[in-house]
N, C-alpha and C positions, 0 to 999 in steps of 0.2 A: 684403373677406371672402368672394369666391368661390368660392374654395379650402373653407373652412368651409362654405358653404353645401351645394355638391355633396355634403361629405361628408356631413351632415345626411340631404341626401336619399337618398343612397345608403342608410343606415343606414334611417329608415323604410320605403325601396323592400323590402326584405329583412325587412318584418315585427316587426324587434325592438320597437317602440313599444306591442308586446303592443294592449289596451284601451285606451291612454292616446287616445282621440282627442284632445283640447285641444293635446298634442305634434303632431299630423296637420295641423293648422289652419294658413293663413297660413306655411308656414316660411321665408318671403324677408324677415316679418319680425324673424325670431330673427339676423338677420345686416345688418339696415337701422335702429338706435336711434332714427334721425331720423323714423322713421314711428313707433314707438314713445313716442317723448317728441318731439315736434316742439318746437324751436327749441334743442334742445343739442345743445352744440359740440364737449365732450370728456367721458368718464367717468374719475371717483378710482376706482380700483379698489382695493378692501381685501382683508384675510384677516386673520383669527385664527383660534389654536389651540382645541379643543373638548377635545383628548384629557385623559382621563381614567382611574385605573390600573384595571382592573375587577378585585374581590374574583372570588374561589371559589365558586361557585354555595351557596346555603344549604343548599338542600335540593330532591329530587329535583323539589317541587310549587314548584320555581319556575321560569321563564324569562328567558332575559339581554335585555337590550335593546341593541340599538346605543350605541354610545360618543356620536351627535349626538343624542341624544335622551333624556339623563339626567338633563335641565338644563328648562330652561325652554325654552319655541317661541322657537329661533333666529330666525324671522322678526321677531316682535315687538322681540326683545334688537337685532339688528343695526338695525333700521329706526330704534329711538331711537338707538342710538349713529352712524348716519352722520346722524339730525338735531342731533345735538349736534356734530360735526363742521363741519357747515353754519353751525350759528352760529357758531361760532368763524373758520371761513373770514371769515365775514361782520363779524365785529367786528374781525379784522385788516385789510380792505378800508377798512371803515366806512362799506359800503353793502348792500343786501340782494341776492344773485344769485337767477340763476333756477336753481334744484336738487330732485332728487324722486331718491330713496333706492330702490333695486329690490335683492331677495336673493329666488332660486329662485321667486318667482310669477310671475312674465309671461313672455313672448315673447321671449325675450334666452339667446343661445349664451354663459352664462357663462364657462364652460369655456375656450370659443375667446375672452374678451378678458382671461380668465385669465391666458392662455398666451403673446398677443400683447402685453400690458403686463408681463412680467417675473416675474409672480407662482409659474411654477415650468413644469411641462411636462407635456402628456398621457401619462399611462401607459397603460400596455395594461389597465389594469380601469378608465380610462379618468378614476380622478382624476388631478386638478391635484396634481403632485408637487414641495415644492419647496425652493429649492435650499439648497445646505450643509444635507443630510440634514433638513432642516424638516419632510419626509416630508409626508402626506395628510390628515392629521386636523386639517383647516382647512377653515373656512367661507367662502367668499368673496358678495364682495357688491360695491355700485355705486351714486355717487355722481354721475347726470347732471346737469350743470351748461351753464351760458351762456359759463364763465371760457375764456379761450384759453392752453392750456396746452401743454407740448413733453412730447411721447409718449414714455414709455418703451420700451428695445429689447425683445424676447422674450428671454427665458431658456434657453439653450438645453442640454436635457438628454436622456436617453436610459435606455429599461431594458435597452438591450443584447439579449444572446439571454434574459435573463432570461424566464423565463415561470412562474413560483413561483403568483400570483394565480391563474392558469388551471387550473393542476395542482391547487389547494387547493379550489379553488370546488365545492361538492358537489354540483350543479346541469349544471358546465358548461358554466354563463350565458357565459365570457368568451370570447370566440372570436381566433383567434391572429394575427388584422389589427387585433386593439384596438378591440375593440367589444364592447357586451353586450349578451347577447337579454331584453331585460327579462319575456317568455314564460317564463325559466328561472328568471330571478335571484330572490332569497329576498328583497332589499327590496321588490323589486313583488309578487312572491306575499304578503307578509303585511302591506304599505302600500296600494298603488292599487289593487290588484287587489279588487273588489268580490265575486265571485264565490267560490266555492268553492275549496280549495287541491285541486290535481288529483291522485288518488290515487298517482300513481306519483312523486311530487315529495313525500309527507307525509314523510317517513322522513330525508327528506334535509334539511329543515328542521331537525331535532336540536333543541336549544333555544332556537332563537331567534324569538323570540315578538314582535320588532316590528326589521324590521332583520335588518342582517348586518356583519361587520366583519373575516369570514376574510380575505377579497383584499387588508384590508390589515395585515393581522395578521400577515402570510407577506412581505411586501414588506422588502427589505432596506432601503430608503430609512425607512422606519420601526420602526428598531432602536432609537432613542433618541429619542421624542417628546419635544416641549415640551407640558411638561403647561399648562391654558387659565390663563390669567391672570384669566378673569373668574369671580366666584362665580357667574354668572345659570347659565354651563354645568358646574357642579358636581353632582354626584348630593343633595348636600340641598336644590339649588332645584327638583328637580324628581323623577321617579318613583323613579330611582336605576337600576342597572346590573344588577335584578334585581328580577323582579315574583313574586308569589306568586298560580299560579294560579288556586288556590278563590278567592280576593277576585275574580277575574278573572268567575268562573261567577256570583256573588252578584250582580251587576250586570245589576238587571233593569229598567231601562227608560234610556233614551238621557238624560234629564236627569240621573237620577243618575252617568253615565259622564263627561257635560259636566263637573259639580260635582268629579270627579276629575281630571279628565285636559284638561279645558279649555282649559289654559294653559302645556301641555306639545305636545312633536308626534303623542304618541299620541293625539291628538283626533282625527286623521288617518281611522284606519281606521274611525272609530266603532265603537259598540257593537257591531255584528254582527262586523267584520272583528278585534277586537280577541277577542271571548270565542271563533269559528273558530282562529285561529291558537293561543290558552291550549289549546283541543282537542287540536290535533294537537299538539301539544310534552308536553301530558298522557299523549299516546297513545304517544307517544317512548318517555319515561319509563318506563311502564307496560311498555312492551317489554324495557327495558334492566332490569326490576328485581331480576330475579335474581340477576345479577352484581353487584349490590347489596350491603351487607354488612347494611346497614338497609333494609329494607322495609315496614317497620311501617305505614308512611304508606298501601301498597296499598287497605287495605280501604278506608279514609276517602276514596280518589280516587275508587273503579267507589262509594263511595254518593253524593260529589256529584254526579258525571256525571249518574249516575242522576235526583236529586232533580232536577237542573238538564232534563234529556231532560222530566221530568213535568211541566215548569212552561212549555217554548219553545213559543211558533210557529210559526217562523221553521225552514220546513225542511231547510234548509239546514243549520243547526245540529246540530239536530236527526241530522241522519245524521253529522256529525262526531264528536257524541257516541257514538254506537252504535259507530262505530268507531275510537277512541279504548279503549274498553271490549274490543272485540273485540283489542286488538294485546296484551293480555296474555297472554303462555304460558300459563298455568291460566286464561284468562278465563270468568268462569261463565255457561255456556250458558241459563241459567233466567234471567239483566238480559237478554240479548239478546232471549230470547223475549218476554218484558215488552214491549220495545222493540217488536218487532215486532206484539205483541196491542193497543199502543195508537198503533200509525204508522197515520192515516190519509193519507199519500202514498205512491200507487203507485211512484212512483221509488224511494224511500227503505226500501219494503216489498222489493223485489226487492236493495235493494243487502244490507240486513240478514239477507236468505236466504241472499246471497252470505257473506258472515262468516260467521255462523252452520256456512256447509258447510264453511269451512279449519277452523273448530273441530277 
């Protein structure tokens, strides 16, 4: 896996890994299993379909969420179902192996034993694509075991001059050697990224409030998904394919976010990262509402913002709100001032001076 590995580092050399440090740590072990699970000898490598058809957005006060995240926390679903695989291994044998089930949390170049056991081929937005049009919207995961098994060949595919992902990405995250800056990309701004969404990236967010799913939306390989075979990743095991902001701002403290979202992947951002991103997709909205034919909903949005700005801490928030507020063409200059008469952080005092003067 050398080949894999260089490219790894090249890709962190070059800064894409954004904040992720834990991606920065050890990467000789993302490409060495045997230091990762010592004493196994071969991975099962799996994949199922997550896709899911997404409705029509409700209504302006809501947000889409990614198609892997409609459903229940893939980790939990995958991890029992390759233990239940285990057993059955096990009970075909009629002895107990050594095995332990990994999907997206550890130290392991999924992608690259994806790719090298047959399960499909890197595209340039850099999922596992795969073959006879199976397309991307699959989960993959891994079954290290003791058993000695004969390796599957890789799969070998291609997007060709194809470059649709790149072109569609409203960010720009994909870069044209098949890589992405996760600095850019709208999963990591509105998943890992802890901090603030950076102002000149809010806009380009558009609706999507946990996630993204253009790059493969645009992908000709996924013209004709296999919709998921499991209910665990259907939109009524979990948030669904569309969240309703206000409920998003109502959420005021972290237990009650858990008690929602616990068991889903939006536990991910927690509460700050989760009611940040309903902001700026508010602030979207709010923008776009004129071309609207219903905009009824306006008033009701700048009063929760508002109500919700009078109750945060958290200032970070806090100036997402004020400007959210501000991206409306008529935005009323007297909530901003409000904003500003009861900000006590000087940062956030100077950004809402700032609004306040494009008024």
């Amino acid at each position: 896996m050398e080949a894999e590995r260089l490219e790894y580092e090249k890709w962190l050399a070059q800064g894409f890994a954004a904040s992720m440090e834990y991606l920065k740590r050890n990467p000789h072990f993302r490409t060495s299993p045997q230091l990762l699970y010592p004493g196994s000898k071969c991975a099962i490598i799996v994949s199922v379909s997550y896709y899911t058809e997404k409705p029509l957005l409700p209504a302006p006060y809501f947000g889409d969420i990614a198609r892997y995240a409609v459903g229940e926390d893939y980790h939990n679903v995958l991890t029992r179902k390759l233990n239940e695989l285990r057993a059955k291994i096990e009970s075909v044998l009629g002895r107990p192996i050594l095995a332990r089930a990994f999907t997206d949390d550890v130290q392991l170049c999924e992608q690259a034993y994806a790719v090298r056991h047959g399960l499909g081929f890197s595209g340039k937005n850099t999922m596992v694509i795969g073959p006879k049009l199976s397309g991307s919207y699959n989960f993959v995961a891994e079954l290290f075991t003791d058993l000695d098994l004969e390796p599957d060949e890789a799969y070998q595919g291609t997007c060709g001059q194809c470059f649709r992902c790149g072109v569609a990405c409203p960010t720009k995250a994909i870069t044209d050697d098949g890589h992405v800056d996760a600095n850019l990309c709208i999963s990591f701004l509105t998943i890992e990224n802890k901090n603030g969404i950076p102002l000149h990236l809010r806009k380009a967010l558009g609706r999507w409030v946990f996630g993204c799913d253009i790059c493969q939306e645009v992908c000709p390989y996924n013209q004709r998904p296999l919709e998921t075979p499991w209910v665990e990743f259907k939109s009524g095991s979990g948030v669904g394919h569309n969240i309703n902001l206000f409920e998003i701002l109502a959420i005021d403290t972290q237990a009650r976010f858990k008690s929602l979202f616990g068991h889903t992947p939006l536990s991910r951002p927690k509460r700050a990262g989760l009611i940040r991103n309903a902001l700026v997709v508010l602030g979207n909205s709010l923008a776009d509402s004129k071309d609207q034919k219903d905009n009824s909903w306006v008033e009701e949005a700048r009063d929760r913002i508002w109500t919700f700005f009078e109750c945060e801490a958290n200032p970070m928030l806090r100036e997402h709100a004020a400007w959210a507020i501000s991206q409306h063409p008529d935005a009323p200059a007297n909530t901003l001032q409000k904003m500003l008469a009861r900000e006590i952080d000087e940062a956030n005092k100077r950004k809402i001076e700032e609004y306040l003067g494009c008024l």
